[in-house]
Each structure stands twice: as structure tokens, then as C-alpha cells.
N, C-alpha and C positions, 0 to 999 in steps of 0.2 A: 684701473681703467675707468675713462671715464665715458659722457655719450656727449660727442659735439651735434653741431650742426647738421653735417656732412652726412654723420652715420646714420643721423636719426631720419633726415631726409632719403636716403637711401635704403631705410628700413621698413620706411611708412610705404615705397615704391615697391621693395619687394615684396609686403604683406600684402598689397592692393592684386600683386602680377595671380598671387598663390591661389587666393580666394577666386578668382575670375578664375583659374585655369580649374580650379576644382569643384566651382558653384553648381554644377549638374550633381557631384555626389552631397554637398549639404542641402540643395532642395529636394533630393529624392528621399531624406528624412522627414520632412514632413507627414503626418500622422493624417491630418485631416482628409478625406477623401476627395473633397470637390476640387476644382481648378480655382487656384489660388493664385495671390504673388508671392512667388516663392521667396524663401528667407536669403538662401546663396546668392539668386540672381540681387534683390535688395540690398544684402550686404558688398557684394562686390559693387554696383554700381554707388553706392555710398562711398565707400572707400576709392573708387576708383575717381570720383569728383575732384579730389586732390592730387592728381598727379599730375596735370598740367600746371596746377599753382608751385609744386615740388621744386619740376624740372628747373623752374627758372631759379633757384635758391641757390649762391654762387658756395663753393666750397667752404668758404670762411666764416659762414654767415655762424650766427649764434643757434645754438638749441633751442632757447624759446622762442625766435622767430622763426623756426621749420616748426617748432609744436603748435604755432598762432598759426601759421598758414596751413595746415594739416588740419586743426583743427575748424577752423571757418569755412573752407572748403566741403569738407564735411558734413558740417551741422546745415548748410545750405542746399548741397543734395543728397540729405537723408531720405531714406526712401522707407516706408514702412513702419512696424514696430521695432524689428531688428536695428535696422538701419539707424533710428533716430536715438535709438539706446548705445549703440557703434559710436555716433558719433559724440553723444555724450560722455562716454566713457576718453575720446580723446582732447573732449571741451576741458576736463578734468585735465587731464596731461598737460593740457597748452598752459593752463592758470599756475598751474603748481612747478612749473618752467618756463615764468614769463621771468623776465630780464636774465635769465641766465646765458653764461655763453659755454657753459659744460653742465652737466650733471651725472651726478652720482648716484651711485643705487639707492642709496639712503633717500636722496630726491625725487629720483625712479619713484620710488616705492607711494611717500608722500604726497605725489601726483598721481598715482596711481587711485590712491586711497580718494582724493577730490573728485575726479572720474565716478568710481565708485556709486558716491553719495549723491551723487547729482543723477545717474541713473535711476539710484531708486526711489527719490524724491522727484523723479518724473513719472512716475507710474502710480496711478491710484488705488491701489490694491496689489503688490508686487507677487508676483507668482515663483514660487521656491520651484529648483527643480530647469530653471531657463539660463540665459546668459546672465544674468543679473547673478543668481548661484554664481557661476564658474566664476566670473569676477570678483565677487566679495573671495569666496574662498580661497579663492589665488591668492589673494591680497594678506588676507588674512595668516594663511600660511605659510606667507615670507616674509612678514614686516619685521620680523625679529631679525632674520637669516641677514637681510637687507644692511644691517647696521655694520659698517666694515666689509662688504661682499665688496667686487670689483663688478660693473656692470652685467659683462655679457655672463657672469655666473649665477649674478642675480636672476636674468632675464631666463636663463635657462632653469632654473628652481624655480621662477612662477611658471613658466608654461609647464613643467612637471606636475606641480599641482594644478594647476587647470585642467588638464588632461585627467587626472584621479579625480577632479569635481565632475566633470563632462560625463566619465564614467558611472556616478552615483544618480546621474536627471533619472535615471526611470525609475529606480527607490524614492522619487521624491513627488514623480507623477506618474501617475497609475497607465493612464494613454498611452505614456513612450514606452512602460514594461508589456504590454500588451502588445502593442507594434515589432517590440525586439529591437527599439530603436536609442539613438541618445536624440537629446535634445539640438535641433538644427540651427540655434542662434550660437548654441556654445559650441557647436561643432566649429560654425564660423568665424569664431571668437577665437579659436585655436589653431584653425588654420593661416590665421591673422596674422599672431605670435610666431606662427613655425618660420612664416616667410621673414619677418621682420629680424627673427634670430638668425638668418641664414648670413646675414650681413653683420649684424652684432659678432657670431663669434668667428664665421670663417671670412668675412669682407669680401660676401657673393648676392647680386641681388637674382632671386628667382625671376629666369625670363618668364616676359607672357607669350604665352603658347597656345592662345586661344582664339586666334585668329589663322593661324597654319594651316593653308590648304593639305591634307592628306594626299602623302603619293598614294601607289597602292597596296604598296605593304602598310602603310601606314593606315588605310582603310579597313589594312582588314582587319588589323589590331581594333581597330573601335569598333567593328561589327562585330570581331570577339567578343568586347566589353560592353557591348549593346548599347555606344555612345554613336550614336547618327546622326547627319550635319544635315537633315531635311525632315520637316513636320507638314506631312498632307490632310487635310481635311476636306473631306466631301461626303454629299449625300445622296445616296441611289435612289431614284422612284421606279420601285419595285414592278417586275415584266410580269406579265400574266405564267405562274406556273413558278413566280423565284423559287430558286433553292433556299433552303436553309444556312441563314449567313454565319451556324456556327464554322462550316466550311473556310466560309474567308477571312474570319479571325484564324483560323489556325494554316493559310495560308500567309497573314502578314504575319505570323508572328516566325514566318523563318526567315523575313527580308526586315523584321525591325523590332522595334519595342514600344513603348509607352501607350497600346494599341486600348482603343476604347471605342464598342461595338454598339449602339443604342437602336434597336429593333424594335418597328411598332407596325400595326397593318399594311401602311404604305413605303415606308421610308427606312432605310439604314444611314441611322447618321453613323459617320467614320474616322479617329484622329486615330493618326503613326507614325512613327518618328521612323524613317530609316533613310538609307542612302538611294534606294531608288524607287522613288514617288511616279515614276511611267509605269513599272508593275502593278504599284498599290492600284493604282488607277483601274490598269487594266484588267486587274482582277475584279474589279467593282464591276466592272462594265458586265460582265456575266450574270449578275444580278438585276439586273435594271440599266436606265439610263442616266447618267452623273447628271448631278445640279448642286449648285455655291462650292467649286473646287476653287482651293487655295492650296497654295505651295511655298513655305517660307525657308528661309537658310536658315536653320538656329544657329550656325555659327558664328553668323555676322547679326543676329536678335539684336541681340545685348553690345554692340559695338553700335549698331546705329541709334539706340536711346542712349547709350552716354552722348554720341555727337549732338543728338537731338537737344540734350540738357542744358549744353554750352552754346547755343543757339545764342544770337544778339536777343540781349534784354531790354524789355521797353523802362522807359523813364515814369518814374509815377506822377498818373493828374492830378490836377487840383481838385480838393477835394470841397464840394460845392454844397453837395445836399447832406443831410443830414445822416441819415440812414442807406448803406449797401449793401447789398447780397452777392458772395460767393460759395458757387455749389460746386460739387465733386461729382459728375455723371458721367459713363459709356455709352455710347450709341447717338445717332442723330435726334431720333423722336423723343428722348427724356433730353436733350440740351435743349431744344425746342420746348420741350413742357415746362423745365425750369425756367427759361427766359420767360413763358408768357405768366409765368406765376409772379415775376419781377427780379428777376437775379438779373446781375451787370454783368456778370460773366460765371462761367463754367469752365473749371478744369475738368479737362479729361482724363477719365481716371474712373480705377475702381476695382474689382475683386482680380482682376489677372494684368494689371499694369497698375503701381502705386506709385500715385506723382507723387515727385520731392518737392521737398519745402520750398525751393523755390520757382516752383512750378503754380506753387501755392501761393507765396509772396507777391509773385508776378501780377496772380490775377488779382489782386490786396490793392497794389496800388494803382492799379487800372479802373477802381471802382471809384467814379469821381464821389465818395462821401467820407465824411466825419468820422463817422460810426460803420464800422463794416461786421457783417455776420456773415461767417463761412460756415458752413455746410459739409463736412465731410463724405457723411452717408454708404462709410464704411470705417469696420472698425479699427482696421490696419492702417486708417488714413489719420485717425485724429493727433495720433503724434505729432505728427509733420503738422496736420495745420496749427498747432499749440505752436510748434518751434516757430510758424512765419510768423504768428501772431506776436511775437516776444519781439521778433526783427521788423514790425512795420512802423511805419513812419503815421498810424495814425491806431484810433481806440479799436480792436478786433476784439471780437465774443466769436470764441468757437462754440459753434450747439454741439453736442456730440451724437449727433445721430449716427447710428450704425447701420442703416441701408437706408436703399430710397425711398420706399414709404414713410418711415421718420423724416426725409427733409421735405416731401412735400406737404404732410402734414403743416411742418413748421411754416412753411411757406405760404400755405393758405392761412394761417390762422395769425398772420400779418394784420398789425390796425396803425395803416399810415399817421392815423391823428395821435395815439401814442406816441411817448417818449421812449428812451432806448430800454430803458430798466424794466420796464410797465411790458414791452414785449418780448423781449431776453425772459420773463417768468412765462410769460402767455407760452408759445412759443414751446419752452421746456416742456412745460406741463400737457401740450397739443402733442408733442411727438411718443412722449412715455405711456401714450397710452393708444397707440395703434398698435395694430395686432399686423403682423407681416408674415408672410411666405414668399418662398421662392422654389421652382422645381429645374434643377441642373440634371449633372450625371455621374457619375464616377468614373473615377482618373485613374484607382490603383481599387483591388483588394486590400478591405480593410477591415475591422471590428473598434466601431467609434460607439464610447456611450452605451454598450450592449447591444449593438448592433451591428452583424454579420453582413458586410455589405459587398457584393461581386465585382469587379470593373466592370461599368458598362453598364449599370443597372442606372434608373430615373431615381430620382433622389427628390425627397421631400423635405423641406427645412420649414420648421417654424417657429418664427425668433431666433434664425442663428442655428438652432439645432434639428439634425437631423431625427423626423420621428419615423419616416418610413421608407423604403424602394418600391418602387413598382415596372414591371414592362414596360409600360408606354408611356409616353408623356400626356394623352389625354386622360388618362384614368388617376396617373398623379395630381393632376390638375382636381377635378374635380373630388378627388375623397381630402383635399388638403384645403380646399374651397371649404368644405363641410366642415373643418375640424376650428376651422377658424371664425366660422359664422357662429358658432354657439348660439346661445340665445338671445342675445343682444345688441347684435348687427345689425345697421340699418343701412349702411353704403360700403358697396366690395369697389376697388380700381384692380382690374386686371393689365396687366401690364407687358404685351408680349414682344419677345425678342427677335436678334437678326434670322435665325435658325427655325424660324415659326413664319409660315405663309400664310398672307391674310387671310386664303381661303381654309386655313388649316382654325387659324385665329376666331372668325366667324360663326366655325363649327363648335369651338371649343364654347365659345359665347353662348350658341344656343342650347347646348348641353347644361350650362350652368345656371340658365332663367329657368330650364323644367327639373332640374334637379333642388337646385335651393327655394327655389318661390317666389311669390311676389313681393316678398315682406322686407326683402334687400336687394335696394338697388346697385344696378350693376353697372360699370360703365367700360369700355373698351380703349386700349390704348398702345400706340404701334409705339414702342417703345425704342424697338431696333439695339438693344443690348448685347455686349457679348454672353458667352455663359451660362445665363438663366433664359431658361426657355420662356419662361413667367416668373414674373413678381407680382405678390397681390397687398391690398394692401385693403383692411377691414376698420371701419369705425361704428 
């Protein structure tokens, strides 16, 4: 047996339906504590980029033109790290199946292997133990078996072993034994393969079922499973005499899940996932009086950023001046900070929505210059801007700053009268050496790094890593302000978000001039961010 067109199209359709319908159990693998983009939600909507391009693929057509169209589709709404490694791994597939009009496992296999090597010649330090494992070793595993297999027996002996690789991530990273968890790219990596075999060997593509409104046995089945089609967020400001809101966590936690309770003198900030957000409410209201309530559908999230993605694309300008900047921000007051630093445009985007690459592209060729620099300014983002960069129509230097203090660094230490190379090193060398924090909160119970952390506790990060929790978000602030000024801080940017009121902001300010001194200046900035309460950023 061999894989036409037809099948392969219809396989790439069901692996896309599997992943979307099971993305809530491979992001709930994730190990890291804080609010991220998750790897499920990134891999499904990666993969789910080509199924419009699919549909239209008539019955007849050839294998390598569903592996090219599969595969372009792809690499264009890769979303993340997962995602941009997803879709490499099917870049690989399309090359090693281009002019054919069948393939064989033997070919399978070969294409596979391209895939493969292209992922991890995209990563600059490859981490054992992730999708990258499960793929090599699949591969590995079956290139022999491959030689004379018929397809779908093939296909079924690699996802055999990918699933025995998947199994061995926490022997290879200490985090995910710790957690109890496997790794969430090869989880999706595998649930890829299951849908895509469902067609291969019984000629069934897995519906998506991820838009079904739930009757109400159907609801109760996911309130069984503690899967809820509503995520409420609000913040009480606490009545004279509040109770103690361990009460109302163990009140939402019988109408939902994903509950994350941030308690500090005045305020309960509030996120819950369940079916009815007029309880969660009204239980709040017992505590205080609600402020910043939001009420999303999760189940239609992820349905409306794919529609978002295939939005009409602009045509790229002429590109006129020399030098352009594109940066990656959230929030209104850092798009606003970026523009007056000189970026042509801003994607939006960042630690809890990762735009794809051609989200990326987009704003590439809308930057009427020559020479364009993007700005990431997270770490899960540089993929994708690598990938636009490789698809644009004109010279791109991605920086690879990993948060926002790195791109504004870079951004200021801009010298228009330079040439492109002479600032590409400035630039480098201005970002690697700020010192960054940021104070979030915790999304799950977890143990990162040696560190025993609660849901619902203030979280400290500096550089990327968590070094403490605290109660409140003002006493995070300030001992994380300390830990960063060392001795040889002369300028702090404080950076505060949507969830931070000016008057909350102002206070935190003047906390921070009598607590650190006169010896570093300090400057305030309404940043309007999701996530982080604050980002600081130290030179």
C-alpha cells in the first residue's frame, strides 16, 4: 500500500481535527507555572492553518502537492516553539515528496528523516527529552522496518515508537519527572500521528468536536472531567470586615477548575474556568465589590484566532528608507512606547497569544525599509520571526530578545547615522546586558527549579527564572526591584500592567524611591500588559 494524495490530505485533516479536540489535555502538560502560550492551543492552531488550503485538494491530485500545500500552510501559521518545529517537521515531508504522485514507506520514512533534520538545525542548542526526541526516535526506530513495509504498517510502528519515546521525556528532563508529566510538544506530536493513522489504516478522518455546543448530559460529562466552556476573570475591592477568600476558592472550586486566587490588602484578583461565570460572580460579590470583569467562551478562543489568522493580508510597501523596526508587544502603552522609540509596526503578541509567522511577515512587509529588524521580545516568539524572516521579500535581522526590557533596550541604543551591521552589533550587545524582571502569578501547583510554588501565589522572575513567591504583588515588587539593582544600577523602568491601577502604580513608585535610593533612577510606565503585573527593566 501505498500514500496518494487523497489519503495524505485527508490525514493531515484528521491529525489537525485530533489535536484541536484534545489541545486542553496537551497544554495542561505544561510544567512551567506562569500563564503562558500554551504548546496544544500553538500546535493545533499551526496545524489547523492548512486545512482550508487541504479542503480544496481534488481527489486525484498528487502526494507531493498535498505534502507542499500542508506543508506552506504550516510554516506560515506556525505559532510558537512547538508549532514552528510542527511545522518544520512537515517542511521536511513536502521536500522528500515533492514530484511524487504516491509514496511509499520507504519514502515515508526518507521524508521523514528531512523533516527531522531541519528541526534540529533549527534550534540552537537542541533540547533532548522534547519533540525533537520523539521525532528523531521514531524515525530512527523504523528506518529499517520501513524498507518493504506497506504504508499504514509503517505509520503504525512509527507512532509506536514515538509513543515509547514520549514515554522516556522525563528520564531525559528532570522538570517533567518532577511534574509526573511527559513532554507537551511530543505529546502533540503523537496525538498528530493518532489522527492522521485513523485514515491511513481504517479510511476515517477524526471529526472536530471542538466547537459542539454541549447538551446537558454532555455538560455534565465535561464538568465530570473538569473541562468548562467559560473563563471568568475579575477583581474584588475588598468591603470593610472581608472574609477570608480561602472560602471562595473552595467555593469555585465545586463549580470549576483552573481557579487562581491572588490575595493582597485590598484586592482579590480571580481566574475560573467553569460553566457558570454568574455564580463565580456572585460569589465574589460577598467579598467586595467586582472591578475589570471579563467572561470569555473558551470554546469558541481558539476558533476565533484561527478565523483571525486568515484575515485579508495587506500587500507589501515599497520599501524606501533604509532601516525598519518590527516589535512583538501586548498591551496599548508598550505599542505606544515601542512606536515612540521608532518601530513601524507592532505585532501583538507575547507570553499568552503567540503570533505566527505570518503575523510576523505581515508586519515585514509593511515596514516601508530595506533593512528591517524585528524584535521578538519573547522567547517562544523567535522561531516564527526566524521563519518570516527566511519568507520576506526584503534583508530581516531578527534580535533575539527574550522580553520587553531587551527590545527596548535595543531600541534605544539605535544610531540612525549608522549602517545596518555597525547597529545589528550595538544593539546585540545593549540588549545582553539588561537585567529584567517581571512579577505574574501562578496558574497550577508546581515545583520549578526547587521551588515549591502554590496556585495563586505572586511570582518573581528574574531573567526568565523564577527566584521567588510572595503574597502580594506589592512586596514582590519591591524585594525583586532590590535583587536587581545590585550595585551597579543606575536607571530602573518600571513597567506596570492592565491589572495594576494607576493609583495602585504610584504607590508602588513611591515605595520604590524610599526603599532603593537616590542612587537609581526610576522612571514609571503604564504599560497596560496582560500577565505581568510589572516588568522592570535595570541598566
Amino acid at each position: 500500500m501505498s500514500i496518494n494524495g487523497r489519503l495524505l490530505r485527508d490525514a493531515v485533516i484528521s491529525g489537525a481535527n485530533n489535536v484541536r479536540n484534545k489541545r486542553v489535555e496537551v497544554d495542561e502538560l505544561n510544567v512551567f507555572p506562569v500563564p503562558d502560550g500554551d504548546t496544544g492551543t500553538n500546535m493545533s492552531m499551526t496545524i489547523g492553518n492548512a486545512i482550508g488550503e487541504l479542503s480544496n485538494i481534488p481527489d486525484d491530485a498528487p502526494v507531493g502537492e498535498a505534502a507542499k500545500k500542508a506543508a506552506s500552510a504550516m510554516l506560515r501559521g506556525a505559532r510558537g516553539n512547538s508549532g514552528v518545529i510542527l511545522s518544520l517537521l512537515f517542511r521536511g515531508l513536502s521536500k522528500g515528496l515533492s514530484g511524487k504522485s504516491e509514496a511509499t514507506a520507504a519514502e515515508l520514512s526518507a521524508a521523514l528523516k528531512l523533516g527531522v533534520d531541519a528541526a534540529y538545525k533549527s534550534v540552537m542548542k537542541p533540547t533532548e527529552g522534547t519533540i525533537l526526541t520523539v521525532a528523531r526516535e521514531a524515525w530512527e526506530n523504523t528506518a529499517e522496518a520501513a524498507q518493504g513495509a506497506n504504508s499504514a504498517d509503517f505509520l503504525a510502528l512509527f507512532i509506536d515508537e514515538a509513543k515509547k519515546s514520549l514515554e522516556r521525556t522525563p528520564e531525559l528532563l528532570p522538570v517533567l519527572k518532577k511534574a509526573g508529566v511527559v513532554d507537551a510538544g511530543g505529546m502533540g506530536f503523537v496525538v498528530i500521528l493518532e489522527g492522521m493513522q485513523s485514515v491511513i489504516s481504517d479510511g476515517k478522518i477524526v471529526p472536530d468536536e471542538s466547537d459542539k455546543k454541549p447538551n446537558a448530559a454532555a455538560a455534565e460529562a465535561a464538568q465530570a472531567e473538569k473541562k468548562f466552556e467559560y473563563g471568568a476573570e475579575f477583581v474584588v475591592r475588598k468591603g470593610a470586615g472581608s472574609k477570608d477568600p480561602t472560602a471562595l476558592s473552595a467555593y469555585l472550586e465545586t463549580i470549576g477548575d483552573s481557579i487562581t486566587i491572588a490575595d493582597d490588602d485590598d484586592f482579590i484578583r480571580v481566574n475560573v474556568h467553569t460553566n457558570h461565570p454568574g455564580k463565580a460572580l456572585e460569589e465574589g460579590l460577598k467579598f467586595g465589590s467586582l472591578t475589570k470583569v471579563s467572561v470569555v467562551n473558551l470554546f469558541e478562543k481558539t476558533d476565533n484566532l484561527v478565523k483571525a489568522s486568515k484575515k485579508n493580508r495587506k500587500s507589501p510597501v515599497e520599501p524606501v528608507n533604509e532601516i525598519g523596526f518590527v516589535a512583538v508587544a501586548a498591551g496599548a502603552g508598550l505599542e505606544a512606547l515601542f512606536k515612540d522609540l521608532g518601530a513601524d509596526n507592532v505585532v501583538s503578541g507575547g507570553q499568552t497569544m503567540n503570533p505566527s509567522t505570518e503575523d510576523i511577515l505581515e508586519a515585514i512587509g509593511q515596514t516601508p525599509a530595506k533593512n528591517v529588524f524585528v524584535l521578538p521580545n519573547n522567547k517562544n516568539i523567535i522561531m516564527a520571526a526566524e521563519q518570516a524572516a527566511r519568507l520576506a521579500d526584503r534583508n530581516v535581522c531578527v534580535l533575539q530578545t527574550r522580553n520587553i526590557p531587551q527590545g527596548i533596550s535595543a531600541m534605544m541604543n539605535f544610531d540612525p547615522s549608522a549602517d545596518f551591521s555597525t547597529n545589528r552589533a550595538a544593539m546585540t550587545e545593549a540588549f545582553d546586558h539588561v537585567g529584567s524582571g517581571q512579577i505574574t502569578y501562578a496558574v497550577r501547583d508546581s515545583e520549578y527549579d526547587g521551588h515549591k510554588i502554590k496556585q495563586g501565589e505572586i511570582l518573581a522572575m528574574d531573567n526568565g527564572k523564577i527566584v521567588f513567591a510572595e503574597k502580594t504583588v506589592e512586596k514582590a515588587l519591591v524585594k525583586l526591584a532590590k535583587r536587581l539593582c545590585g550595585s551597579s544600577a543606575n536607571y530602573m523602568t518600571v513597567i506596570y500592567g492592565a491589572d495594576v491601577s494607576d493609583e495602585d502604580a504610584s504607590e508602588a513608585y513611591e515605595q520604590l524611591q524610599n526603599k532603593i535610593g537616590s542612587d537609581v533612577e526610576i522612571a514609571l510606565v503604564n504599560g497596560g500588559q496582560p500577565v505581568y503585573y510589572y516588568i522592570i527593566s535595570v541598566e
